[in-house]
DRENDO-1510 file (C-alpha; in Angstrom, 1 decimal, always signed):
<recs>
REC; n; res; u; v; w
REC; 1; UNK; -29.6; +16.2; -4.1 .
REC; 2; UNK; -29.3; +18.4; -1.5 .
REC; 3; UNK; -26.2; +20.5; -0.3 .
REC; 4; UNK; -25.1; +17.9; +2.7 .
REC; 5; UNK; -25.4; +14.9; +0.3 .
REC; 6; UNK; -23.5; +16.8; -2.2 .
REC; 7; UNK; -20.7; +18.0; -0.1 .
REC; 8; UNK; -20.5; +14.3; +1.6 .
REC; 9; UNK; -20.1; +12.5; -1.6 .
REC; 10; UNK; -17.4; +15.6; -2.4 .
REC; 11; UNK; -15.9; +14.4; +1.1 .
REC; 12; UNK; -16.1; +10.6; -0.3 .
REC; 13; UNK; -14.2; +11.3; -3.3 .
REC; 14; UNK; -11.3; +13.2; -1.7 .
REC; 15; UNK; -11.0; +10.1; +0.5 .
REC; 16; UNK; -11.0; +7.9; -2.4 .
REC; 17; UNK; -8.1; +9.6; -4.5 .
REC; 18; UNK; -5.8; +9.5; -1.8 .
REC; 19; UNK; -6.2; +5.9; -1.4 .
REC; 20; UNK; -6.4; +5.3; -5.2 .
REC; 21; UNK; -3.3; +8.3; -5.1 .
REC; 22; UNK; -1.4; +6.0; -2.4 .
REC; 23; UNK; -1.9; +2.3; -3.7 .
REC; 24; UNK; -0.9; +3.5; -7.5 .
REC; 25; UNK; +2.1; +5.0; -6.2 .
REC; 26; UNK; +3.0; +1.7; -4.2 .
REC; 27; UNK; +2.7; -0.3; -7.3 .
REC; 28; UNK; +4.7; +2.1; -9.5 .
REC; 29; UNK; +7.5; +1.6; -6.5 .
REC; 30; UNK; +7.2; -1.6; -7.3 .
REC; 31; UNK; +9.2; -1.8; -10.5 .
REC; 32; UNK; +12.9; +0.2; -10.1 .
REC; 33; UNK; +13.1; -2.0; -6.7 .
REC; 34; UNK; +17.1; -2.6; -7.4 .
REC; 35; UNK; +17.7; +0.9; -8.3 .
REC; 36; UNK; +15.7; +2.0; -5.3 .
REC; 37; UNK; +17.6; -0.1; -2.7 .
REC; 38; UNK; +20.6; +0.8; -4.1 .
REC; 39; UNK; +19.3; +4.6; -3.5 .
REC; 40; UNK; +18.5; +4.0; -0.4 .
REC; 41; UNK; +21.2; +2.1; +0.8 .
REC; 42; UNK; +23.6; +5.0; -0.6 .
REC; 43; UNK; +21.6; +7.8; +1.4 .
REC; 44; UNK; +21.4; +5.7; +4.9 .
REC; 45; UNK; +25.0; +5.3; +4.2 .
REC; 46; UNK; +25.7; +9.1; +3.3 .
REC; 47; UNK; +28.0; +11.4; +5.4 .
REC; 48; UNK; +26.0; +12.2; +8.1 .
REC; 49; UNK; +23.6; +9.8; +8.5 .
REC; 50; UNK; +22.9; +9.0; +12.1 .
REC; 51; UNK; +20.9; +5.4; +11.0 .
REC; 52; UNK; +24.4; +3.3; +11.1 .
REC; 53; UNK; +25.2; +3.7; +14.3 .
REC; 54; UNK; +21.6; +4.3; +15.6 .
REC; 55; UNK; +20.2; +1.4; +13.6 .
REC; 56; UNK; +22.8; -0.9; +12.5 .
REC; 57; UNK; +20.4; -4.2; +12.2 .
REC; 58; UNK; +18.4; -1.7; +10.0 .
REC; 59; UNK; +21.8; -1.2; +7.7 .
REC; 60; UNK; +22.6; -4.7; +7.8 .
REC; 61; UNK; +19.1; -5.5; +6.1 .
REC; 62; UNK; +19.1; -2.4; +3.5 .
REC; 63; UNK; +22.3; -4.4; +2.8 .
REC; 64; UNK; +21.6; -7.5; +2.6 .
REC; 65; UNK; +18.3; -6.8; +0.7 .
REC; 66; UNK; +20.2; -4.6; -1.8 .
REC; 67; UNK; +22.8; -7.3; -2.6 .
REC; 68; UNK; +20.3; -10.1; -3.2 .
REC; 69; UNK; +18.3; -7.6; -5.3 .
REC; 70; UNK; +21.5; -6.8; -7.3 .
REC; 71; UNK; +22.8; -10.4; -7.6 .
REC; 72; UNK; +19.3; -11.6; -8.9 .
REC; 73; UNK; +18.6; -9.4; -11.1 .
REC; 74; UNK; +22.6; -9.2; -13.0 .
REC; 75; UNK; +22.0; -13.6; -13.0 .
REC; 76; UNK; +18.2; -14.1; -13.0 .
REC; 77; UNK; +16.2; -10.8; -14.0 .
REC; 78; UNK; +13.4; -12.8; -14.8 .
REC; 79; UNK; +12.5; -13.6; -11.0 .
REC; 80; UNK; +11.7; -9.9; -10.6 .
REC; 81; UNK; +9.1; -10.5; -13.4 .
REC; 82; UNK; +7.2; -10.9; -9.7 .
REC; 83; UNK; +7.6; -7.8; -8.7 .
REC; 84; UNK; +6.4; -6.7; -12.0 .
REC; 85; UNK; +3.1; -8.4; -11.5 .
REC; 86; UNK; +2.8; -6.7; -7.8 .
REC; 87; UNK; +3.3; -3.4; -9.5 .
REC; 88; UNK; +0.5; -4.0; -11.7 .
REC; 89; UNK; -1.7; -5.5; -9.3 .
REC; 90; UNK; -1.5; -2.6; -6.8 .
REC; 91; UNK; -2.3; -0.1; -10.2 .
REC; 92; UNK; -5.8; -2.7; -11.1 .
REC; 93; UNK; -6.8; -2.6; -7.8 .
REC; 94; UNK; -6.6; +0.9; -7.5 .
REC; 95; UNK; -8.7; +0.9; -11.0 .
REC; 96; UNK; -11.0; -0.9; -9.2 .
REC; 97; UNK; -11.6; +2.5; -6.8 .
REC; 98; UNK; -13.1; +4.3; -9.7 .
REC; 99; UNK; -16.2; +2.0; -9.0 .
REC; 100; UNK; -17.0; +3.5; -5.8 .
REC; 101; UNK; -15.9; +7.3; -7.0 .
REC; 102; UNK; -18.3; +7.1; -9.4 .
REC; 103; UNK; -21.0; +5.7; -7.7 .
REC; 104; UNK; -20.4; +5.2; -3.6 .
REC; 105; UNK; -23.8; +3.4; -2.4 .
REC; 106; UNK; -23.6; +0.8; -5.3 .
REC; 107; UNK; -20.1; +0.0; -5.1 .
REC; 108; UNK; -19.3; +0.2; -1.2 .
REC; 109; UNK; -18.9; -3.5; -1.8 .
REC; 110; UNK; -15.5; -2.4; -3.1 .
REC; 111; UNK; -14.4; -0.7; -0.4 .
REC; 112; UNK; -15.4; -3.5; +1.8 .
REC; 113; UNK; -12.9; -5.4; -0.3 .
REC; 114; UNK; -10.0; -3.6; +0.3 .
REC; 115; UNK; -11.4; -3.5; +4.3 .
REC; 116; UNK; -10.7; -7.2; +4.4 .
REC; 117; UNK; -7.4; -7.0; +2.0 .
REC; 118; UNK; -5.8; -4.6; +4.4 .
REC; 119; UNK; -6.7; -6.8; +6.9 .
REC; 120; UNK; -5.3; -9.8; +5.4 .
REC; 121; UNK; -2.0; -8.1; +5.2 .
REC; 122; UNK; -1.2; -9.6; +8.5 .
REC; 123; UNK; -1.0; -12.8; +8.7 .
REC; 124; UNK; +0.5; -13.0; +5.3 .
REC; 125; UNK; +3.2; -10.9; +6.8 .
REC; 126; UNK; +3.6; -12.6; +9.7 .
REC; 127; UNK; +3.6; -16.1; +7.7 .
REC; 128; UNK; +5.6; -15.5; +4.7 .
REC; 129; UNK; +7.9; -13.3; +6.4 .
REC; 130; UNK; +8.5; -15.8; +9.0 .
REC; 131; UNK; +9.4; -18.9; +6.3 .
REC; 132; UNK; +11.0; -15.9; +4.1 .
REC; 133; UNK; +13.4; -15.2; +7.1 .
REC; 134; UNK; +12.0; -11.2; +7.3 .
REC; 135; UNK; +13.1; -9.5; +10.2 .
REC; 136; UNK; +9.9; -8.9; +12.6 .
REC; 137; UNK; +10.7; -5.3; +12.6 .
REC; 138; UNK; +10.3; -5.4; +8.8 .
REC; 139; UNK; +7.2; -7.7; +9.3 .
REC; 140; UNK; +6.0; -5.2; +10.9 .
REC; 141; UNK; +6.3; -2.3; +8.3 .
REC; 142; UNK; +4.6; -4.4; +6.0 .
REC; 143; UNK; +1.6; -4.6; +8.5 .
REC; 144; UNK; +1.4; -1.3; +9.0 .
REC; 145; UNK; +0.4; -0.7; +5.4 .
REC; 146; UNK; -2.4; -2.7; +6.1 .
REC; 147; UNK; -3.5; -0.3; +9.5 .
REC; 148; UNK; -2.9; +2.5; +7.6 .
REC; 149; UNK; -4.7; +1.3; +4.5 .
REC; 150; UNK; -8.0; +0.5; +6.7 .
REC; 151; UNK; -8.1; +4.1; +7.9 .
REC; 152; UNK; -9.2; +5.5; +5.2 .
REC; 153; UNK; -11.3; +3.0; +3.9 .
REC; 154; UNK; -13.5; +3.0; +7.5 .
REC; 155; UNK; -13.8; +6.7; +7.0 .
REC; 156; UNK; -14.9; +5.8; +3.4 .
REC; 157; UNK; -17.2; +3.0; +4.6 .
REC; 158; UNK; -19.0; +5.3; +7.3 .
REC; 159; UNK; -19.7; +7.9; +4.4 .
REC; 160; UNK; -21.3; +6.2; +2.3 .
REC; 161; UNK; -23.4; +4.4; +4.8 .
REC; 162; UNK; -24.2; +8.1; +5.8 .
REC; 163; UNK; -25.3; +8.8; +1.9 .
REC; 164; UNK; -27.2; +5.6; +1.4 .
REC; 165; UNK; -29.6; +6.7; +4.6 .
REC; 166; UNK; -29.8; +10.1; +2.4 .
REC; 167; UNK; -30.7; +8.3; -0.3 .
REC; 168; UNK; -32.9; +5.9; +0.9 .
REC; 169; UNK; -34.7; +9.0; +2.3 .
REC; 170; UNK; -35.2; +10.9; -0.7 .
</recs>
């Protein structure tokens, strides 16, 4: 292996972690959701905060979502048993990275994967969040996980492409 093939798959691994780093963290978000809302809600709502009065539909949804969180889980914990799953979904696909750390060229086919789940982010945002009565603004946070999910993963993609011509050459 020569020194550009060594620093490339060094460059391939850093790339990885963060997204491995940033969809482990998104699951592990996933379980205190009442307790972050209610964190959230109490910092937009701090002394000082210019998001009331600059973004009041904003407030009225940290609201709104932060009561419904609240009122299901003090009557019907169980439902967030969803979110539970989510959480542990984001932290097995994440496991799933390790494939293409390990070894890039053989595995790519998992980063393709993830490709095509960003990707599918959007209509399933656009969708559900239209029957789940999301605000589009919100929609359109959830969408943007998806863009900036893809980033990495092209950079990712283009690598490895790169090594497998090095390889192929060898």
């Amino acid at each position: 292996m020569n020194g550009q093939e060594t620093a490339l798959r060094r460059r391939i691994r850093i790339w990885l972690v963060i997204f491995i780093v940033g969809l482990a963290l998104s699951g592990l978000t996933a379980f205190p959701l009442v307790t972050e809302m209610r964190w959230v809600d109490e910092a937009l709502r701090s002394d000082g905060s210019p998001v009331p009065e600059w973004l009041p539909g904003l407030m009225e949804w940290i609201g709104r979502v932060r009561e419904g969180l609240e009122a299901t889980d003090g009557k019907y914990p169980f439902v967030l048993y969803g979110t539970d799953w989510l959480a542990f979904a984001h932290l097995v696909i994440a496991i799933a990275f390790y494939g293409p750390y390990r070894d890039p060229v053989r595995n790519i086919w998992v980063v393709e994967f993830g490709m095509i789940a960003c990707g599918a982010i959007v209509p399933l945002a656009l969708i559900c969040g239209h029957i789940r009565g999301i605000p589009v603004y919100w929609q359109l946070f959830d969408m943007s996980f998806g863009f900036f999910g893809v980033i990495p993963l092209l950079v990712v993609r283009r690598m490895i492409k790169r090594l497998e011509a090095y390889e192929l050459a060898a």
